[in-house]
C-alpha positions as CSV (number, residue, x, y, z in Angstrom):
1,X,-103.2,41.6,-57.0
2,X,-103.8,40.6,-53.7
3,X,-101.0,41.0,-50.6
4,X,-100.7,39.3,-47.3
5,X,-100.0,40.8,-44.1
6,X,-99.4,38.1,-41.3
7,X,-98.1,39.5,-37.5
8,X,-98.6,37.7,-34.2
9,X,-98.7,41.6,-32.7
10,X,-101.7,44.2,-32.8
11,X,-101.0,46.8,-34.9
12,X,-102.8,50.2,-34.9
13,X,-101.7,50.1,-38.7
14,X,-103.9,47.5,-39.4
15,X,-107.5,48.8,-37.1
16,X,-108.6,49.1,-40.7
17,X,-108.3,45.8,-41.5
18,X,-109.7,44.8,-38.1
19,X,-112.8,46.6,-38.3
20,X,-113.4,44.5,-41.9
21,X,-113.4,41.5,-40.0
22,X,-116.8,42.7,-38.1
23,X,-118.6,42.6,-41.5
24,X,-117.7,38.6,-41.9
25,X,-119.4,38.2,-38.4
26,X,-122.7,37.7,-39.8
27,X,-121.9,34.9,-42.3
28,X,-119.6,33.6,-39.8
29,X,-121.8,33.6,-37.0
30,X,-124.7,31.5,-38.9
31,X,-122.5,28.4,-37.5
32,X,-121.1,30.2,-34.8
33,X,-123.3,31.8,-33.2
34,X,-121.2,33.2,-30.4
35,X,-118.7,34.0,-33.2
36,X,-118.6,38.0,-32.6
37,X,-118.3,37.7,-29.0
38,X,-115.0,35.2,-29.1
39,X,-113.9,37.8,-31.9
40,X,-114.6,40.9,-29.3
41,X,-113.5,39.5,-26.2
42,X,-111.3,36.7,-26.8
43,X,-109.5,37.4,-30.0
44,X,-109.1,40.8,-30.2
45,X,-108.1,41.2,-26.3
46,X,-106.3,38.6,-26.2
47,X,-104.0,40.2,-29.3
48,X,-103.9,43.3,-27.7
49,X,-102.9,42.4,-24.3
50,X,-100.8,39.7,-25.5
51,X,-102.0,37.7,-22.9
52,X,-101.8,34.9,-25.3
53,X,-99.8,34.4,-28.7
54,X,-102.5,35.3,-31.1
55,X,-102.1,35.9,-34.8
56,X,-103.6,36.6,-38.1
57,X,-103.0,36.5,-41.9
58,X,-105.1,39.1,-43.6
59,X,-105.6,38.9,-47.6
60,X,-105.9,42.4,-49.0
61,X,-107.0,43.8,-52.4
62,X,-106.3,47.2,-52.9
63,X,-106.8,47.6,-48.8
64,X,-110.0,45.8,-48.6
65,X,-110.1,42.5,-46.7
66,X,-110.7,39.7,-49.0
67,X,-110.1,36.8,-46.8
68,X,-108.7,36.2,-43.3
69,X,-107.0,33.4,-41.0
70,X,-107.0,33.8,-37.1
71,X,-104.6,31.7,-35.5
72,X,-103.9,30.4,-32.2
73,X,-100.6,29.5,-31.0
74,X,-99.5,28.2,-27.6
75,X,-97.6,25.5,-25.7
76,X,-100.5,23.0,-26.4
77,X,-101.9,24.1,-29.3
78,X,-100.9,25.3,-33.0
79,X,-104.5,26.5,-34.4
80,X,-106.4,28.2,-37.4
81,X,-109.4,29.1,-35.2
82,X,-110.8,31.1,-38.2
83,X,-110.4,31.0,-42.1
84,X,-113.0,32.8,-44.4
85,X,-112.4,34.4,-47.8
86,X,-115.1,36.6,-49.2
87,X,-117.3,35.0,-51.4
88,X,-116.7,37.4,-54.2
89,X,-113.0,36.7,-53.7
90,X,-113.4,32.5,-53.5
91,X,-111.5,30.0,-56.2
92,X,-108.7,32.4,-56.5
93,X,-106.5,30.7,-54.9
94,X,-106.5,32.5,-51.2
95,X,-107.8,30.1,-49.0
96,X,-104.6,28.0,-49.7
97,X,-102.4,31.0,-49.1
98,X,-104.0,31.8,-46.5
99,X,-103.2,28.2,-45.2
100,X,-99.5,28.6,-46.1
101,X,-99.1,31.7,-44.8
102,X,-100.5,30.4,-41.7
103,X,-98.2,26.8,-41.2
104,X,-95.4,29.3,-41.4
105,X,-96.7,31.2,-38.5
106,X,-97.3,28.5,-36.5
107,X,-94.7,26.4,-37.7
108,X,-96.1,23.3,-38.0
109,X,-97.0,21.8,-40.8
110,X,-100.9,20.4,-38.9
111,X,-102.6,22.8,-37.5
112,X,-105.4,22.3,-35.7
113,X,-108.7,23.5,-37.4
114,X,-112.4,23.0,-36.8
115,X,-115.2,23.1,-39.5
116,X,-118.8,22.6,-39.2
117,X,-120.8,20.4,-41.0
118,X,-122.7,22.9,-43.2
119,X,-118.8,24.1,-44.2
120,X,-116.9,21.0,-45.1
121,X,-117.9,20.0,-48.4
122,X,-116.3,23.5,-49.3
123,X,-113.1,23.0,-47.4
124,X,-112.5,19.4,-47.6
125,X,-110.6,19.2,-51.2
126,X,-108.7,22.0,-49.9
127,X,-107.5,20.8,-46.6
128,X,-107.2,17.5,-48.4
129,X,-104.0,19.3,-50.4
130,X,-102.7,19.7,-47.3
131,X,-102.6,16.4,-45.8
132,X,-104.9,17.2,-43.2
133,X,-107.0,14.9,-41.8
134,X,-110.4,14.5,-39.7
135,X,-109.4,13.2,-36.5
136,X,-112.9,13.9,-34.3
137,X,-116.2,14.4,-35.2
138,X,-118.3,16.5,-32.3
139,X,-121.6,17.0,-32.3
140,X,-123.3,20.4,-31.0
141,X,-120.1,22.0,-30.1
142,X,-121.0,25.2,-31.3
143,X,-124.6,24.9,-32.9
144,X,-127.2,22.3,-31.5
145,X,-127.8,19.7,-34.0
146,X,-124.3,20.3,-35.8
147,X,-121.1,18.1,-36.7
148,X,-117.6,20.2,-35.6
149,X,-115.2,18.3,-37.9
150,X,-111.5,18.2,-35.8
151,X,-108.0,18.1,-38.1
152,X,-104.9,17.3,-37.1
153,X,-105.9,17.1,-33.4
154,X,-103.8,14.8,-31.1
């Protein structure tokens, strides 16, 4: 059965869990190629110092990440800068949890969220449930030659 752990503080309880995330970096990083440095030295410090309000929702199974959201939440913006689910793990139902779990968090019910081209076949139907919308389509944001699909920005 999977459980979900969502905290807007670092936690040494969860380094674990932290750690897990490094081995999504690769597939990740295919569209985001500067994905494990933002993770490194954006995220992660940025958690830790608190420098910024940063948050996650982690899906566990048995203590093994299964899926993830990285949020973002500020005076000007509410944001899922990350969702992934483990491929072995997809069509169970997380991704929208993870989503839920997440509009509590940042209590609004449109976030923000990016995805790139390659990626939103997979996540359209999904954030269709939600109501989101694409709002801006940028090209070579992240990856020369690639779409960045924008929902619910203002």
């Amino acid at each position: 059965m999977i459980q979900y752990v969502t905290s807007y503080e670092y936690n040494v309880k969860h380094d674990v869990y932290y750690k897990q995330i490094m081995s999504f970096a690769e597939i990740i990083a295919s569209n985001y190629p500067d994905y494990t440095n933002w993770l490194n030295n954006k995220f992660f410090y940025e958690l830790k110092s608190g420098q910024m309000q940063r948050g996650y929702v982690f899906a566990l199974d048995n203590k093994v990440l299964s899926g993830m959201a990285l949020l973002k939440k500020d005076t000007s913006e509410k944001k899922i800068c990350c969702l992934f689910v483990k491929p072995e793990y997809r069509k169970q139902g997380i991704a929208t949890n993870l989503i839920k779990q997440s509009i509590i968090l940042l209590q609004t019910n449109k976030p923000l969220v990016t995805i790139s081209e390659p990626n939103l076949a997979m996540f359209l139907p999904l954030f269709k449930n939600f109501g989101f919308r694409i709002t801006e389509i940028k090209n070579g944001i992240y990856k020369q030659g690639i779409k960045e699909y924008y929902f619910n920005s203002k």
